[in-house]
N, C-alpha and C positions, 0 to 999 in steps of 0.2 A: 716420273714416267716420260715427260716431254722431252726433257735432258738426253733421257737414254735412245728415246726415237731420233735425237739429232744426231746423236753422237753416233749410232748405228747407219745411217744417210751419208754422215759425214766419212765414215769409216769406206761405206761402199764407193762412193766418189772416189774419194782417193786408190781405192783398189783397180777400179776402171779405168783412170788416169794412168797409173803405172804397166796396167796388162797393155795398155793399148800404146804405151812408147817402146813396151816390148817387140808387139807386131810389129809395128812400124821397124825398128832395128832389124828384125827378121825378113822382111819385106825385099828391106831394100839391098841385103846379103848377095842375091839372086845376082844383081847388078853391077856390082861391085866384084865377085867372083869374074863374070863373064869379062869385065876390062881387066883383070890382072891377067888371065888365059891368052887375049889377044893381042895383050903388049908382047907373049910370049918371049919375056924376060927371066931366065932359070935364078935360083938363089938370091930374089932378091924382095925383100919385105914391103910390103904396102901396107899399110897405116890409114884407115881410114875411123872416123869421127876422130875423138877425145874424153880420153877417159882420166879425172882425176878426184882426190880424194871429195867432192864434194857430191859427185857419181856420172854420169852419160853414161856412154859407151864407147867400145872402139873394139873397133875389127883388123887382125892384123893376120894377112894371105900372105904367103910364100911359095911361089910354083916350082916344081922341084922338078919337073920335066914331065919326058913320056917313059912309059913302062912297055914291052911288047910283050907279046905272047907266042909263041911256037906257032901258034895255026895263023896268028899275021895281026890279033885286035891287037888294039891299042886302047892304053889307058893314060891318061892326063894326073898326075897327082899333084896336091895342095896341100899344107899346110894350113890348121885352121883355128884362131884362139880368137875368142870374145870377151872383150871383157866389161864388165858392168856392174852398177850399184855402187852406194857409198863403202862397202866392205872389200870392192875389188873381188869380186867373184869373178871365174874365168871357164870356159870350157873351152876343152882342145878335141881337134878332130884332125884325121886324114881325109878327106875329100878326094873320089875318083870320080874322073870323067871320062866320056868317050874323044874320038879322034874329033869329034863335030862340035864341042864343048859343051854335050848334053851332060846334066849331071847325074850321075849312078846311082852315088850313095855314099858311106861315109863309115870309116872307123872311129868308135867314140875312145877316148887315149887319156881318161881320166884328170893326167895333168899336162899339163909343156912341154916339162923335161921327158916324156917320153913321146912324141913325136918325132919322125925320121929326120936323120940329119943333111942327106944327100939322097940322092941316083948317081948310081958309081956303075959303069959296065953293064945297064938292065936289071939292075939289080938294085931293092931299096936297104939305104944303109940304116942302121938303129946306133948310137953311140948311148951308154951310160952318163948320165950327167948327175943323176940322183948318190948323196956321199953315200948309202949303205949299199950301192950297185959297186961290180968290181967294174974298174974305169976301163981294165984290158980288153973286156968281154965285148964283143960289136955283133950285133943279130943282122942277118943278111938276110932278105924276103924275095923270093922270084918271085915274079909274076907269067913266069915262062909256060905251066900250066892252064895257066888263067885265073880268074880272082881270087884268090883267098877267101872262104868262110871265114877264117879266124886267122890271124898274124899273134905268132906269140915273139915277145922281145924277151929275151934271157937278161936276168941281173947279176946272178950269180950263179954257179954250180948247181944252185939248189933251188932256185927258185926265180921267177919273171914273171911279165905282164902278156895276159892273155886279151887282144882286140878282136871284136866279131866285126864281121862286115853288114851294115845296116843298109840295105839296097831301097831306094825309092818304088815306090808301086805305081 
């Protein structure tokens, strides 16, 4: 019985340990976001910790420019992959911001390879990168409306990836 009360203490430690290098990664995102925005550098990746097989993290932004809207907003887009743990787990996002680099909210884009590849003309470009996607097929997103609820990317004739817009409160 003593064995199992250690091992149960020892178990929660370590779970506490790990949620709270999580925050911390999350934390310090915030920060990290706002210097790639103000370098205001289009197409070019920022790499920040290190992530390798034995686990960290690492965050890697890519600002893709501004997006406009008809009636005059403006939206800031990013590129957003995390990646973490010994298994190389990763989440990808779109990141929108406003003209003042407050942050909106976020398309969740389940992997990489479907996040945007560009801003071409006001317009966000989607390239197929996935081998069962047709590679011709390029999804064009306005923003000319104004935000998207949902961006879907076409893969094929028949079938693409549906992203909802997850707005901050």
């Amino acid at each position: 019985m003593i064995k199992r009360t250690i091992l149960i203490k020892i178990f929660f430690i370590l779970v506490i340990m790990g949620v709270s290098e999580l925050g911390y990664a999350q934390v310090n995102n915030e920060n990290i976001r706002l210097e790639v925005l103000r370098k205001n550098v289009v197409d070019k990746e920022f790499i920040f910790g290190k992530w390798d097989d034995k686990g960290g993290t690492e965050t890697s932004l890519t600002y893709l420019g501004i997006l406009k809207t008809d009636k005059g907003r403006t939206y800031k887009i990013m590129n957003y992959i995390w990646t973490w743990g010994m298994s190389c787990r990763s989440t990808s996002r779109i990141l929108v911001f406003n003209a003042k680099n407050h942050y909106l909210g976020n398309y969740y884009t389940i992997t990489a390879s479907n996040l945007p590849k560009k801003i071409e003309d006001g317009i966000l470009i989607f390239e197929n990168k996935s081998p069962e996607c047709n590679k011709k097929i390029i999804s064009k997103i306005s923003f000319k409306n104004g935000l998207p609820k949902e961006i879907f990317k076409r893969c094929n004739s028949d079938y693409g990836d549906s992203f909802t817009f997850d707005g901050k409160n």
